[in-house]
N, C-alpha and C positions, 0 to 999 in steps of 0.2 A: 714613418717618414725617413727617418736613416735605410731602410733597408730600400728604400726603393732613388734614395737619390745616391747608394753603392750599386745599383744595379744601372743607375743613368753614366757616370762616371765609366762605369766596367764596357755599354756596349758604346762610349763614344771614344775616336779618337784620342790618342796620348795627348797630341797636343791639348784638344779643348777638356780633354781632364784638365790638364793641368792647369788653364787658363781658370776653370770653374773652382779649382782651388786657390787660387792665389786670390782669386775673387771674396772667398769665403773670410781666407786670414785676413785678406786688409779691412774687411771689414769689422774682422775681432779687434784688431790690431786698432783700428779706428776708435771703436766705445772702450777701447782699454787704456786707450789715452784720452779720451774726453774722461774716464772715472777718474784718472791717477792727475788728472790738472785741475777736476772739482774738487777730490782730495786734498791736492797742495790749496787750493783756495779756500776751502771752510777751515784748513789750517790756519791759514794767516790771519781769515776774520776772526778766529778764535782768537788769536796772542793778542790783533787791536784790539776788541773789546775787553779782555785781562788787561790791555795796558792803561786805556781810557779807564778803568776800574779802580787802578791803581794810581791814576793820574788825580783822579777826582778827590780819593781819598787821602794823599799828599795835598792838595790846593785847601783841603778844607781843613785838616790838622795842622797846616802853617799859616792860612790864611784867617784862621780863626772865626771862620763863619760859613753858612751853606748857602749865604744867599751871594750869588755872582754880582749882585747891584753895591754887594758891601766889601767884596772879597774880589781885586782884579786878575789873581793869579788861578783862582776855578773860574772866573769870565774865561781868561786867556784858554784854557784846557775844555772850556764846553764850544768852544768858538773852534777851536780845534779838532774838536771830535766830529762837530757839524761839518766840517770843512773833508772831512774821509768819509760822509756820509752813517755815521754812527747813529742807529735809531735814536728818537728820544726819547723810547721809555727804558732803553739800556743806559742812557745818561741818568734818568731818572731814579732808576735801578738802585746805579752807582754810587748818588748822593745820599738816596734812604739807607745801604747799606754803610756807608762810611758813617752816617749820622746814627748807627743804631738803630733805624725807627722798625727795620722787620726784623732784624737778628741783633743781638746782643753783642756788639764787636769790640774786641780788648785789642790793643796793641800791643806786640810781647818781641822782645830783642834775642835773639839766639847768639852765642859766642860760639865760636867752631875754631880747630884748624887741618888743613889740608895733609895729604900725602906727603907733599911736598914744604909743609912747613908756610903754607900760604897762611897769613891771619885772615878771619869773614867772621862780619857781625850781617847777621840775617835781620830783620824787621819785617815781621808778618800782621794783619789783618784777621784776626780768628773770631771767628762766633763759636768754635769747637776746638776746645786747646787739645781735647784728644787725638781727634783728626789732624790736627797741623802740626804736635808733636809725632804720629806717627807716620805723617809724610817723612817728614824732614830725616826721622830717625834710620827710614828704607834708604830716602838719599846720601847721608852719612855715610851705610855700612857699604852702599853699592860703589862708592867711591873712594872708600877707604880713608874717610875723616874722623877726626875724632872731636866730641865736642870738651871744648876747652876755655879757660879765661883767658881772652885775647884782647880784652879792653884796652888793656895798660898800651897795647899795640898803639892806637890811634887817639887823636884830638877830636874831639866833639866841639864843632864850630857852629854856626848861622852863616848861611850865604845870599845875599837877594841879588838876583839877575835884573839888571836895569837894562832896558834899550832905548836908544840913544841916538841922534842924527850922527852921520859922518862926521868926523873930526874937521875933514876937509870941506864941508858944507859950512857947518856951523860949530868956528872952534874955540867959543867962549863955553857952550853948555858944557862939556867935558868937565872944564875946570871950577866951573859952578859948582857939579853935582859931585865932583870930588871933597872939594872943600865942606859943603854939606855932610858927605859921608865920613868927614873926619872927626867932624864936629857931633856927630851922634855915633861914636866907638866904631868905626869903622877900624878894621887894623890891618888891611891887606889890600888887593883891587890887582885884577886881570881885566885885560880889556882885548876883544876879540872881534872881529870883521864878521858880518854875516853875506850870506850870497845873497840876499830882500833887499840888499845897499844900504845899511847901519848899522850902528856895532851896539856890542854888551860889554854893558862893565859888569863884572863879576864881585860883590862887595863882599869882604868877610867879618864877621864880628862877633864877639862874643853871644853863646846863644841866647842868652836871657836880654841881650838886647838888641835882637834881631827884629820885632816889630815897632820898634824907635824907629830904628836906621832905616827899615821900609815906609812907613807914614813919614819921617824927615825926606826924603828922595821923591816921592811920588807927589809931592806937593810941587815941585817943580814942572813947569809947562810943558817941558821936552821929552821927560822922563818917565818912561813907562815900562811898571812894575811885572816881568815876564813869570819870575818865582822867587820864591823865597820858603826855604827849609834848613833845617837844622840837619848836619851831614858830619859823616866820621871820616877824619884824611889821618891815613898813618904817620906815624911819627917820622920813622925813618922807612920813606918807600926804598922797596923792592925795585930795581931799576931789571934785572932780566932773570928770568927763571928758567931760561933753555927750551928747546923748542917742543920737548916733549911734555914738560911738566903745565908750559901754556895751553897746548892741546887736550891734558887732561884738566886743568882748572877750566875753561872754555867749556868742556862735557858737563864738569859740575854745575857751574853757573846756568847755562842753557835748562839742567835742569830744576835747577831749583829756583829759576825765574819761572819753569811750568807751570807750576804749583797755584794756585789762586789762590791762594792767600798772602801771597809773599807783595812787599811792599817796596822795601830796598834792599839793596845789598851793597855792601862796602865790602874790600880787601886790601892786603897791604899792598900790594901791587899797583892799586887807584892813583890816579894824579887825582888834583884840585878839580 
């Protein structure tokens, strides 16, 4: 077949050679971008379903239950996943693995710090602490971290995300659910606009009494429980680390969010 479509080429015309060429490359050129945009796409539904993975298994370790009827914050995260079209037996998947029921999964904290002096406490998902220490320990050495005790870096708090009507719609409930959350250890609140048209108050509290502060809140008519987890905010954040140093903590993170097993990540660099 080659040798006879160089001999079609050799007795026609320069010109429609070259036409029957340029025909041939756009064609390459054609299936070589259909493979490298199905590429970037089974990419991406890969990181969703890691993220819906790791969604699931945050809603049910703070939410203290696997059933979405008892637990509104894995309602909120399966309602979500359906909403990007996530199959449900990869929901299903999610909830058996975070629950143990096919693999044996332990929850295990890593303390690191960067090249650059960055503190990161990792929170991983493991049914194989071999395998997940030596991920983690390839991503270390390929980035130049080293692992270290970086606790003393950050507070370990409880935060439950409430949303809320507009302040401007309805500007009693705010102050309702305020006073409520002060009243069950509340000891902080950001409050944030969302583009859906209602806001989130961000609650903070001490972490052993973070499912207080969420059952006190969600009893209220307006207020509805988005998450609620126990999270590490540094002590004294890192306000800039230069543009290069970003660019390589970025590398790191990016890759050590790949990992399926990885559940959170804090550094000192993190706002609230």
């Amino acid at each position: 077949m080659l040798r006879l479509a160089f001999l079609t080429l050799r007795s026609s015309p320069t010109r429609r050679s070259f036409s029957a060429t340029q025909s041939i490359l756009a064609g390459h050129n054609k299936w070589s971008k259909i493979k490298e945009k199905k590429g970037i796409n089974d990419a991406q539904r890969g990181q969703l379903l890691s993220r819906v993975a790791r969604d699931v298994a945050n809603a049910i370790r703070s939410g203290g239950s696997a059933d979405p009827n008892l637990n509104s914050h894995l309602a909120a995260v399966i309602k979500k996943a359906k909403d990007q079209d996530v199959p449900k037996d990869n929901i299903e998947r999610a909830i058996e693995r975070a629950q143990g029921k096919n693999k044996k999964g332990e929850i295990v904290t890593y303390e690191a710090l960067s090249s650059d002096s960055v503190g990161i406490i990792i929170e991983s998902l493991s049914d194989n602490l071999n395998r997940t220490i030596g991920s983690l320990r390839e991503i270390f050495n390929d980035h130049g971290v080293q692992k270290a005790s970086v606790m003393w870096m950050f507070r370990k708090i409880g935060r439950v995300d409430v949303k809320i009507p507009r302040f401007q719609d309805h500007p009693g409930v705010q102050d309702d659910i305020f006073q409520i959350a002060v009243d069950n250890y509340m000891e902080d609140v950001e409050i944030t606009d969302s583009d859906e048209g209602h806001q989130v108050m961000k609650l903070f509290c001490p972490p052993e009494r973070i499912a207080q502060l969420a059952k006190a809140v969600s009893a209220h008519p307006s207020a509805e429980i988005q998450e609620r987890n126990i999270i590490y905010i540094p002590e004294n954040p890192t306000d800039s680390i230069g543009k290069d140093a970003q660019e390589r903590l970025t590398k790191l993170l990016d890759r050590i969010w790949a990992d399926e097993d990885t559940l959170n990540i804090w550094t000192t660099v993190d706002k609230k």
